[in-house]
N, C-alpha and C positions, 0 to 999 in steps of 0.2 A: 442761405441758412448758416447759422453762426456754429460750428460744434463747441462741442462742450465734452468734459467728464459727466461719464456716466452717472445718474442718479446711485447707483447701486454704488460705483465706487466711492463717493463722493462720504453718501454714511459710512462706508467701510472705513475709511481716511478718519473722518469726523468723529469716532468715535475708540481707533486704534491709536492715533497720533496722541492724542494726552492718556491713552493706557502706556503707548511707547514712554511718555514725557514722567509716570509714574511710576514703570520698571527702572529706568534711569535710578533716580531718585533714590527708589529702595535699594537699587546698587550700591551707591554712592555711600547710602545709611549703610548698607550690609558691611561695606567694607573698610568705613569710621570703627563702627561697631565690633568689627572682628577684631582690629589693630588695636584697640583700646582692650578689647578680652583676652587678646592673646599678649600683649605687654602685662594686664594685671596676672594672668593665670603663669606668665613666667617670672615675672618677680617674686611673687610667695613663691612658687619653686624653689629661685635661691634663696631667699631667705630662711625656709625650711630645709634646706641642706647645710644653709652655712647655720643654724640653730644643732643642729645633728653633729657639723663638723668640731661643734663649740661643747659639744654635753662629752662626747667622745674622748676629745682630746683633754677634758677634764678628768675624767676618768683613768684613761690609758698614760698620763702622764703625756701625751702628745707620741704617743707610740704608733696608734694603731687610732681605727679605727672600726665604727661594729659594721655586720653584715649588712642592715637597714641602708644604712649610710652611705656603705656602694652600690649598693642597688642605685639611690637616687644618684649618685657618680655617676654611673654605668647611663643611666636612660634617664633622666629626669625631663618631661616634657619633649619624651620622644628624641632625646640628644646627649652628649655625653657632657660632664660638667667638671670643671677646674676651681682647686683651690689650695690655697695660701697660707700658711700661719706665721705670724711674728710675737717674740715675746715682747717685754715694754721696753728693753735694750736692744731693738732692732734684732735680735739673735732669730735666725730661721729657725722656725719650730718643727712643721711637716706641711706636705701638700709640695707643688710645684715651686721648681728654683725664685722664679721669679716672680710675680702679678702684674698684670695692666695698670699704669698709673692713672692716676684720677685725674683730666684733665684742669678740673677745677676743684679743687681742696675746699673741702665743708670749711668755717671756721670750728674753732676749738670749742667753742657751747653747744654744736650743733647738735643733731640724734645721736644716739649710738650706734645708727645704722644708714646707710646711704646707698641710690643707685646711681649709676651712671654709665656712659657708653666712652669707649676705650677701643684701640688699636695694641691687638695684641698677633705680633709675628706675621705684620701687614694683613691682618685679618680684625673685621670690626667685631665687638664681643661686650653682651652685656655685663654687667657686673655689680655687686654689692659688698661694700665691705661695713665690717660694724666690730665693735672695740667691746670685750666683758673682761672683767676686772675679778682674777682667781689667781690660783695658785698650784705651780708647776715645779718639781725639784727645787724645791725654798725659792725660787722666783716670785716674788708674789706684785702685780701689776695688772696693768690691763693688757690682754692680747689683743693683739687683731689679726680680724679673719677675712679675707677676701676671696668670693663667689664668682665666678663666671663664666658662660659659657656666649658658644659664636650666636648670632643675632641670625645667622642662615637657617639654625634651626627655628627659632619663631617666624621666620620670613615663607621659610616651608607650611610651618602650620597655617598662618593664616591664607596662602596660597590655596591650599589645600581646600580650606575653609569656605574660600569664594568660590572657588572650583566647584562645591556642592552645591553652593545657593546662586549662583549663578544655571545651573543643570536646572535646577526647580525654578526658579524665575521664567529662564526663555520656556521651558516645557509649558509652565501657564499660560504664558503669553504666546505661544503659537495655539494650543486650546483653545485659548480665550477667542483668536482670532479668526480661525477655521468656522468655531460656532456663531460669531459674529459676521462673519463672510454668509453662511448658509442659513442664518438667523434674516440677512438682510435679504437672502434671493429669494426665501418662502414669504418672508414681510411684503416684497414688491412684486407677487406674482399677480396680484388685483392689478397692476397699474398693465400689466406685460399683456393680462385680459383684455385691459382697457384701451391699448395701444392697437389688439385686435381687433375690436369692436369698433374704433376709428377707421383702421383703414378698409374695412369694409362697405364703408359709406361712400358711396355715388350720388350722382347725380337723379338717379334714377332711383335711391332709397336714401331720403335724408330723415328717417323718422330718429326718434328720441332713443337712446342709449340708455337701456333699465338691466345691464346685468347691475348684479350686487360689486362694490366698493366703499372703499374706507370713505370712513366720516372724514377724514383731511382733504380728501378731494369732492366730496360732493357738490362744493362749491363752484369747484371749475368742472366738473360734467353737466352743472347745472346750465352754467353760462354756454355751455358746448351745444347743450340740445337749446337753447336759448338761439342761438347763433343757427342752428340748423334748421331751425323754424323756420328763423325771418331768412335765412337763403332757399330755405324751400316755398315761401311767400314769395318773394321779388322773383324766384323763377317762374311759380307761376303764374304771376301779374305781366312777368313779361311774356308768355305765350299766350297769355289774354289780348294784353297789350298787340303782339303782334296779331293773332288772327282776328281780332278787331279792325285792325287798320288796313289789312291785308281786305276785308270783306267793305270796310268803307269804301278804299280808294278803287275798287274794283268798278263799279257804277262811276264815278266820275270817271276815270281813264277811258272804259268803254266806248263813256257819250264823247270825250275826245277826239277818241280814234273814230267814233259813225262821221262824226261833225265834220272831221278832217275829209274824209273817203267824200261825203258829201260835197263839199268845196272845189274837192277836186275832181267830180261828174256834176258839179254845175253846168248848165245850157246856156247860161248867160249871165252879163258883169252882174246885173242889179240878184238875181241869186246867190250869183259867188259870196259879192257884199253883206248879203244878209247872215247866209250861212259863216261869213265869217264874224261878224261879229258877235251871234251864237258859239261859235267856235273859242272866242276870247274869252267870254264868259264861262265858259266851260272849263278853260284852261284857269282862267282864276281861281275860280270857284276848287278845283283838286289842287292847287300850285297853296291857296289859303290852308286847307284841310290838311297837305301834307308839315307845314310849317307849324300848325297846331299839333301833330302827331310827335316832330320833333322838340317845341318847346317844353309837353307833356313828360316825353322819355328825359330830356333833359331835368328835369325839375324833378322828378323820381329819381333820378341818381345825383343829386347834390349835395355834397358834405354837410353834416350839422353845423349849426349857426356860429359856434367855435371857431370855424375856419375862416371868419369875414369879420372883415373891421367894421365895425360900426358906419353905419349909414343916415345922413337926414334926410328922413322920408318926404320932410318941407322944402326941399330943397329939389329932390325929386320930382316934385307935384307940380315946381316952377319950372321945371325942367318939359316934361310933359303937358302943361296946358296948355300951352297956343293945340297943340297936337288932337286935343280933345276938344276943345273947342268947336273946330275948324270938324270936327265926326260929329257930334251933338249936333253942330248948325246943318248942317247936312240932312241929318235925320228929322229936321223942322221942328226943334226944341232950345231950347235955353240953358246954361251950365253957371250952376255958381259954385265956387272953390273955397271953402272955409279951413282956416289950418290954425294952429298953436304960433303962438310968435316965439316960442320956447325951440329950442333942439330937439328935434325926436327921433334919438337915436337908436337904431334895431342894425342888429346881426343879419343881413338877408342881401342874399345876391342882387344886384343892382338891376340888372338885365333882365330876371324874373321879376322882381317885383312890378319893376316896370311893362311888362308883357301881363302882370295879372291885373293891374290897373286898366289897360287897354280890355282886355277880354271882358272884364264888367262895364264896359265905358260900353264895349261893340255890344255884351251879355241884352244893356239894358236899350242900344236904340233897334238892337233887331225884334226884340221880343216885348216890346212894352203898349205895342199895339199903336192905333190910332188914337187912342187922348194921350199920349205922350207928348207932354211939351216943356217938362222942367226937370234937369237932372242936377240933383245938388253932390258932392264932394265933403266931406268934412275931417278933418284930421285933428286929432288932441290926446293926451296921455290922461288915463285914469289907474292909479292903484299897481304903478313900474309895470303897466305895458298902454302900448300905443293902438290907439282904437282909430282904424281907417274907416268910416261909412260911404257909399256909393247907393242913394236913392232914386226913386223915378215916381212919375206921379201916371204909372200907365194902370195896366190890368191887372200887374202880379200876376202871383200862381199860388194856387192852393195849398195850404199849409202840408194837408196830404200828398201833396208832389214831390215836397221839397228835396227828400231824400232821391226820387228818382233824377229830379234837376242835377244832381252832385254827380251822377253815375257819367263812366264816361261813356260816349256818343247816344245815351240816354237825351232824347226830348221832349217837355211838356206833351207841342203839339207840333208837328210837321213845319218846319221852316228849312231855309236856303242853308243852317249855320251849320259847324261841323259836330255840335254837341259836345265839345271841349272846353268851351269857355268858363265856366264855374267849375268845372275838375281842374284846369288848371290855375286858377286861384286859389282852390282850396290844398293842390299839393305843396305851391307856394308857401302858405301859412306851413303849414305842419312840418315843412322843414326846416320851417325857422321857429321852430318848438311854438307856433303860434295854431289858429284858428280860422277856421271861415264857418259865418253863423247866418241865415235867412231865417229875416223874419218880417212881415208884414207894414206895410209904411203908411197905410189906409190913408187914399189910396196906393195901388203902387208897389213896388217890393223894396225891402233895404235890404243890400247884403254890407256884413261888418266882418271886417279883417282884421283880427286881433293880435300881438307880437307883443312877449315881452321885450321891456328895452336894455340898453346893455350900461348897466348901473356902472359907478367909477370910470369912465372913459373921457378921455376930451373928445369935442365935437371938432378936432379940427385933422382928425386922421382925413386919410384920403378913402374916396368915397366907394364902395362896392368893388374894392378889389381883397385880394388873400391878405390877412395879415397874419402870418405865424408865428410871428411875434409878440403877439398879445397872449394873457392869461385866457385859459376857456373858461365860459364863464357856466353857473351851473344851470342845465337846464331845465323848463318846467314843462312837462309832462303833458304835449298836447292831447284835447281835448275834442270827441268828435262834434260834427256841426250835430244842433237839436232839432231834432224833426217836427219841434211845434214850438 
């Protein structure tokens, strides 16, 4: 047995692994997102300071600054912030010594405001500078004013930032997962039921599994008690099977064993003689009956028609006549062989079939009476399957028998045979999804072995062995024999 991941974990996986593959994602968004909000929410910052540093120092003469103004100094977006003035003659106006240079100089048309990133005192720092055009101590020009503060403090905020949504992402997704872990173990406790209620079954109780389950499985519980059926069938056909054969071969072995004991408290040769060739007789007759028991068991355990390459049954027939013949002549009758000149090819063990030929060949010279004198053969395909006939011009059997005729060690009326011979024709047929049908040949009886044949194949596979190699073909749905 192959293991595997659990069922339960399997959905767990199958339905965590792209929520995992979605938290990602929204991460990835969270923190686009944040870098973009916390860059625009720090720019208007400076721009709003360095607006304040500009109204200010228009006021104060470039003195001073108001209280507003350092507050946003002091803390502006959670950091403290630097800035710059120059009149339009370079002359330092207020603010820090020096500014961050602007790596790349706007041209001279540009805004009258700009951002950009800068190294100031080995330290990275964003910045904005922008140019208004007033008047200071009779200077009159445009100032400029340059904003900036270190990039660690927006690095902090949006750290900060993901720090929180990251906190509420995994807490979802371990939720999410928990409830989905114990979502899946109450979802699959019908199956954990079901798992019980299999291994409960024995030999000794193979009935039908009717607790309640999901509609996704009903399917295969169906096929399950389907399955438990036909193993509780074949088990008990084979204890049929056995204590049948067991009560047949009981009487021949017996007469055996007397016949034997007999032979050997003979008085003399010419009794020995006799009792011995009673004796042989005896021993045929159980040695016949046991090898009808076994082609039976055999022929009830052989794969569907799937498993066998194509066979010509015309081919077969020429195989077996001299064989028939030489029984027919024997039994003081005549044999004619009629077949298709066509290919007739059937899915069927070669070695049964040909055993169930024999058994209607022996069915009809044991049992066809004294006006038996002509046994006809006929082979031909009608409507994609192959119809085998085996007639006799004897006594038949009453249509009301027929079903008993089929039964095994079932017989019409009292004869030498082992009462196999038509059960095991008839298992023949139906395991090669075919038939076996009696019915009246007036006079006489016919019995017809029907087989479908195995459509698209060449006829030149080799004959009545495994091919597992061929496609299975579909099969049709035997039919029992009609009892009129």
């Amino acid at each position: 047995m192959i293991n595997s991941v659990s069922l339960r974990t399997r959905l767990t996986a199958i339905i965590l692994v792209p929520l995992l593959v979605i938290v990602g994602c929204l991460s990835a968004w969270a923190l686009r997102d944040a870098q973009l909000q916390a860059a625009d929410q720090f720019d208007r910052s400076l721009l709003i300071t360095a607006l304040g540093i500009s109204r200010d120092t228009a006021f104060s003469g470039g003195n001073a600054v108001s209280e507003e103004t350092r507050d946003l100094l002091q803390n502006t977006s959670g950091g403290p912030v630097f800035y710059h003035v120059y009149a339009p003659d370079g002359v330092f106006v207020t603010g820090y010594a020096r500014p961050p240079p602007n790596p790349n100089p706007p041209p001279e048309n540009a805004d009258t405001y700009n951002f950009y990133y800068a190294n100031y005192r080995e330290t990275e720092v964003r910045a904005v500078r922008f140019t208004d055009t007033m008047t200071i101590d009779r200077i009159s020009g445009p100032f400029t004013f340059t904003v900036w503060q270190h990039t660690s403090v927006r690095d902090g905020f949006v750290t900060n930032l993901l720090r929180r949504t990251g906190v509420v992402l995994v807490t979802v997704f371990v939720s999410v997962a928990l409830i989905i872990w114990f979502g899946v173990r109450l979802g699959l406790a019908p199956l954990v039921d079901l798992e019980d209620a299999i291994q409960r079954r024995s030999v000794d109780d193979l009935g039908d599994i009717r607790r309640p389950i999901p509609r996704e499985v009903q399917g295969i519980v169906s096929r399950l008690n389907s399955l438990f059926r036909e193993l509780a069938n074949a088990l008990r056909s084979r204890e049929e099977m056995i204590s049948n054969a067991a009560h047949q071969l009981r009487n021949p072995i017996a007469g055996v064993v007397a016949l034997a004991e007999a032979v050997r408290s003979a008085r003399t040769l010419e009794d020995s003689s006799k009792r011995s060739e009673d004796l042989l007789v005896a021993a045929r007759h159980a040695s016949s009956l046991t090898n009808d028991l076994l082609t039976l068991e055999r022929a009830q355990s052989v794969r569907g028609p799937q498993c066998y390459a194509p066979l010509d049954l015309g081919k077969v027939l020429n195989k077996v006549g001299d064989k028939i013949r030489s029984r027919v002549k024997a039994a003081g009758a005549t044999v004619r062989i009629r077949k298709t000149p066509a290919p007739c090819l059937v899915r069927v063990d070669q070695t049964l079939f040909e055993e169930a030929i024999h058994n209607l060949v022996g069915n009809a010279c044991a049992h066809a009476g004294p006006d038996f004198s002509r046994l006809t053969i006929t082979l031909n395909t009608e409507g994609g399957r192959a119809i085998l006939t085996v007639s006799d011009n004897g006594k038949g059997i009453e249509e009301s028998d027929y079903l008993a005729a089929l039964e095994r060690f079932s017989q019409v009326e009292p004869s030498a045979g082992s009462g196999l011979g038509l059960p095991i024709a008839k298992v023949v047929a139906e395991r090669a999804d075919g038939r076996l049908i009696l019915s009246p040949a007036r006079p006489g009886l016919k019995v017809t072995l029907e087989f479908p044949l195995a459509d698209g194949v060449v006829s030149g596979t080799e004959e009545g062995t495994l091919d597992p190699g061929l496609r299975p073909q579909k099969a049709v749905k035997p039919r029992l024999a009609s009892a009129g």
